[in-house]
N, C-alpha and C positions, 0 to 999 in steps of 0.2 A: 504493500500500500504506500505509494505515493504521501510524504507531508508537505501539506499547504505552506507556501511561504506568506510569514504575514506583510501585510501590507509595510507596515511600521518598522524602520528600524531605529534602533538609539545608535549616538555618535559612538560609543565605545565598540558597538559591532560594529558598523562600519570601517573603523579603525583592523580591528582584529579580517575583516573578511577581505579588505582592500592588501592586506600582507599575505595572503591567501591565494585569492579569487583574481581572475581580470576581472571587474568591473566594469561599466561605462557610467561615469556620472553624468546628469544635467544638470543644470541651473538652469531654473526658471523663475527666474526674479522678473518682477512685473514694473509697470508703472514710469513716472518720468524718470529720464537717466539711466534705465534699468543695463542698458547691452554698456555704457561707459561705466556703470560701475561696476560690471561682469570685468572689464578689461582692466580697472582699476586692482581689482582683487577678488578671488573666488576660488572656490579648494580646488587643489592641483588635480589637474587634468580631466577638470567639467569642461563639458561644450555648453552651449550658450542654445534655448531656443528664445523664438520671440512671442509670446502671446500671441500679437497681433499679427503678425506674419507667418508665422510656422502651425500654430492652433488652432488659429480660426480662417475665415475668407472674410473680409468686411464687407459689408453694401454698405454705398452710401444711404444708403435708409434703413434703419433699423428695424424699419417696422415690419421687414421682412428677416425674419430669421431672429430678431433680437442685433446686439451687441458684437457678441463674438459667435456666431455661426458656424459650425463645425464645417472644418475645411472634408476639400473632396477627400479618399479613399487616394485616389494619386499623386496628389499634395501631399497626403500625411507620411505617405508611403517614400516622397524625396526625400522627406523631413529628415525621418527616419535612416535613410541613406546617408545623407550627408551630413551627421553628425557620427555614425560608426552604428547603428544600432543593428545588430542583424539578429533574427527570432532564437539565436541562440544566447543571445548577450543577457548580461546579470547589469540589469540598470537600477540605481539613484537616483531620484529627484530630489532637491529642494530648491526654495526658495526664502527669503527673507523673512515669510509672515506666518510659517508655520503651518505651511500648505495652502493657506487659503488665499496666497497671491496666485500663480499659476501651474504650482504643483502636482495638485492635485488635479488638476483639468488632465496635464502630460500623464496623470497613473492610471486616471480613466480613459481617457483615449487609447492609452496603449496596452492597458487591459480588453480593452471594446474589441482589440482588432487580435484577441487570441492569447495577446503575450503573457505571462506567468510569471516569471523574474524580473518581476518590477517592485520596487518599495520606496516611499516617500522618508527620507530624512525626519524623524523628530528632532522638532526644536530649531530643526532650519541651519544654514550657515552661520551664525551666531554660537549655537552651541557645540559647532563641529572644530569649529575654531576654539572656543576656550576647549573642546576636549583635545583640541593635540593634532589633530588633523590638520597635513600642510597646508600652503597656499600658495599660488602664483599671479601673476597678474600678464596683460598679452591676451595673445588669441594659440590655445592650446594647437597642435599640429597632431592628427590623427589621420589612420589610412578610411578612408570611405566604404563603404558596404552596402548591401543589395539587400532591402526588406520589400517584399509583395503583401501588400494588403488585399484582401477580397471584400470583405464586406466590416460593418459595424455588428458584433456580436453580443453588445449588452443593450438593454433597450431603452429607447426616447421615448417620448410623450411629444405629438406637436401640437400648436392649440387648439385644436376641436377637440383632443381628447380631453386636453384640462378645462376644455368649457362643460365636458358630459362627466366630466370626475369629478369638480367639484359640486353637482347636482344629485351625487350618489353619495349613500351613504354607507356601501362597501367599499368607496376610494376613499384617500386620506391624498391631500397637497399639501406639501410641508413647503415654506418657503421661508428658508435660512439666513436671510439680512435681519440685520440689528432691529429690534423691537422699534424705536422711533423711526426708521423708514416703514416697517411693516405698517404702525399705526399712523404714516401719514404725517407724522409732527416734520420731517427733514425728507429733505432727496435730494441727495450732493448730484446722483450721475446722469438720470433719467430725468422727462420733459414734465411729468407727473405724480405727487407720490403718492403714497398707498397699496391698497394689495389685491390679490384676485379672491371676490368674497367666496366664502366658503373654506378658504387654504387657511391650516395653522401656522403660527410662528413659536419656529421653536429656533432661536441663531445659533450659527456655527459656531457660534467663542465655547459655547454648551457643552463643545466635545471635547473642552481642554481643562486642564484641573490651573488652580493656581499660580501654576509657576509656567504658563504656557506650553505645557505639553500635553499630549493624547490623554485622556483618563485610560484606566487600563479597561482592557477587551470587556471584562466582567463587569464593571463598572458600567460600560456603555452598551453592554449586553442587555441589561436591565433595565435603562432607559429606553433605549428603544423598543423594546418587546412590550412595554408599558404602555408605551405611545401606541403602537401597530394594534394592542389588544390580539383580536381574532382575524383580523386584517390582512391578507396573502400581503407579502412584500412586492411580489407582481400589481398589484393594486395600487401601489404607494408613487406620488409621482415626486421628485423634489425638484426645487427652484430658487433662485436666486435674484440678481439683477439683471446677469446676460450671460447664466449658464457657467460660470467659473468655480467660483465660493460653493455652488450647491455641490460639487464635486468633494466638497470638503467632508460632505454629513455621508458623501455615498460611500466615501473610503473609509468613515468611522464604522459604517452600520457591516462593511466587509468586514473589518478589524474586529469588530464584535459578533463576526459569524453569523450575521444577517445575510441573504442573498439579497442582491443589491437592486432596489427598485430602480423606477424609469427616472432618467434625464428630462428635463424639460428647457432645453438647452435657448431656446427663445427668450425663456422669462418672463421679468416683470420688463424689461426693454423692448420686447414684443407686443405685450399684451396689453400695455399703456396705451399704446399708438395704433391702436387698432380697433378706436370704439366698442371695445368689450367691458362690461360691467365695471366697475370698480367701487372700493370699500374704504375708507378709515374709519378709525375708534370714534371720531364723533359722530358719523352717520351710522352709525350701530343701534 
């Protein structure tokens, strides 16, 4: 029998597996400055993707697709190439924020399309560094490799489902931004805030304990099977602002030996901008 590898690893394995194992790390650090402060500094011999360029496909209008729109199967599959990744490679993600900048999006994608030996960095580069782990700064030099993708193997939700999911009440739509965007009080990134009625807010900071790391598997075992009740995780759809951060709850609910419910990778950046219903805490 085959053991699962978990999603999750800590800096100290990393350490012990990279003296080991080849490896292929990434870094997926997000947001302004992100690829200058990769080149700046980032643990020795990550490649660098881009959110926005490697992750997703942009429209200029969001209101198709959301935000960050899941790039083609061809796309993903250069991506993949040209950073070394081939279906046999033992890949690292992190990023900055503790998976929830775009970490987690690269462990579900690259989970979606089959792969196995993939695991997100606890605690991020921050804690890989105070644990001892080198670093270099430049652009690493690696030989390229040949990954085929076929199809997406974990599943989406796109919005007609989550308009007939949130009307039932054998689905559950979690959507994992911070309680004041949920309820409407702020919305840094999108045209409208609020949320899709019916969907609960449970935020991804929920999956980390104090000191910003993963709560452990049984810990979050609990909470989610609490939440789900008698609810198939098939059923369950999660979401975010533009399908990134919600990647965060799906790699907790892995980690905690959930089978991982749908993407709803559009969002609330989709779903704003599209004359669909919408909710906050004062119109409740």
């Amino acid at each position: 029998m085959s053991h699962k590898l978990s999603p999750i690893i800590n800096s100290e394995e990393l350490i012990q597996l990279s003296d080991s194992t080849v490896i292929v790390l990434i870094d997926a650090r997000a947001g302004l400055n992100a690829e200058e402060n990769y080149k700046n500094e980032h643990l020795k011999n990550a490649r660098y993707v881009d959110l926005n360029k490697d992750l997703a496909t942009i429209d200029c209008n969001p209101k198709n697709g959301g935000r960050h729109p899941l790039p083609s199967l061809e796309k993903f599959s250069e991506v993949l190439s040209k950073t070394g990744i081939s279906p046999e490679s033992h890949v690292v993600v992190y990023d900055d924020k503790n998976g929830s900048n775009a970490a987690s999006r690269f462990w579900w994608m690259l989970k979606s399309i089959g792969h196995e030996k993939i695991q997100v960095l606890n605690g991020g580069l921050q804690e890989a560094i105070k644990a001892g782990f080198p670093i270099n700064s430049g652009i690493e030099q690696f030989e390229k490799s040949n990954y085929p993708a076929s199809n997406w193997k974990l599943a989406v939700a796109d919005i007609n489902e989550v308009e007939k999911a949130r009307k039932n009440d054998q689905n559950i739509v979690i959507d994992v931004r911070d309680k004041n965007r949920f309820d409407g009080f702020t919305e840094p990134l999108d045209l409208i805030a609020g949320h899709i009625p019916g969907a609960i807010n449970i935020p991804f900071s929920e999956n980390l304990d104090e000191n910003g790391f993963y709560k452990s598997a049984e810990d979050l075992n609990e909470k989610y099977t609490a939440i789900l009740g008698n609810i198939n995780p098939e059923n369950v759809i999660v979401h975010c602002g533009s399908g990134v951060t919600a990647c965060h709850t799906l790699l907790a609910m892995d980690y905690a030996g959930i089978p991982i419910p749908k993407l709803y990778v559009g969002s609330w950046s989709e779903w704003s901008r599209n004359d669909r219903e919408m909710a906050t805490k004062e119109a409740q």
